[in-house]
N, C-alpha and C positions, 0 to 999 in steps of 0.2 A: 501299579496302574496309576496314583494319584501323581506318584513322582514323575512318571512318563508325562501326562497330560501337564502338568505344572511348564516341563519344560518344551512342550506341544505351544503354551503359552509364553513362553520368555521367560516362565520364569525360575531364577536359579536358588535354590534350595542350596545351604552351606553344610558342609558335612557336619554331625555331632561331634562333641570332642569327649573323649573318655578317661579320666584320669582315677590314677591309683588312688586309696586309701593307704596309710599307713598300714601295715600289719599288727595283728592284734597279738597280744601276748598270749605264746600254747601255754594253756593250764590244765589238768586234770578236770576234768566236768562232775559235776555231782551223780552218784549212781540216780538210778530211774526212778528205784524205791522213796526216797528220800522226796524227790521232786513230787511224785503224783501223793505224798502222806501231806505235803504242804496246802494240798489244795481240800479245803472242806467235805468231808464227806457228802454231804447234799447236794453238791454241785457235781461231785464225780457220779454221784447215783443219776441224776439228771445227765448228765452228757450218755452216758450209758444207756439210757430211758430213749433219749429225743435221738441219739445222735448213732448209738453203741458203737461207741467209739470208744479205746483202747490206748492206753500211752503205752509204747512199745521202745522209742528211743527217744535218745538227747541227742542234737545236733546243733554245732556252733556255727553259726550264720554270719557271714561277713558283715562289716559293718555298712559295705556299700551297696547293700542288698535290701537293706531295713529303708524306710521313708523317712526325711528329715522332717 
């Protein structure tokens, strides 16, 4: 709708331009275990408390996905 009216008005909108990141190097991830013993007990009890919330998996996240 905004892009319709814009050009309702004259005016022209430039397309985005989307470029690749380099590819990240495949490594093996740290099992789960390891990852959730890293974080403070008191903080896991708390997330579980406020949130009961569950670390279930590890997932690598492109780099072009994160905020600079």
């Amino acid at each position: 709708m905004f892009l319709a009216q814009e050009r309702a008005m004259g005016i022209v909108t430039p397309p985005l331009e989307h470029t690749e990141s380099p590819e990240e190097p495949k490594s093996d991830l740290p099992p789960m275990e390891d990852l959730v013993k890293r974080i403070p007990a008191p903080a896991r009890a708390l997330v579980e408390e406020l949130f009961r919330g569950h670390f279930v998996t590890v997932k690598r996240i492109p780099q072009r996905d994160l905020k600079s």
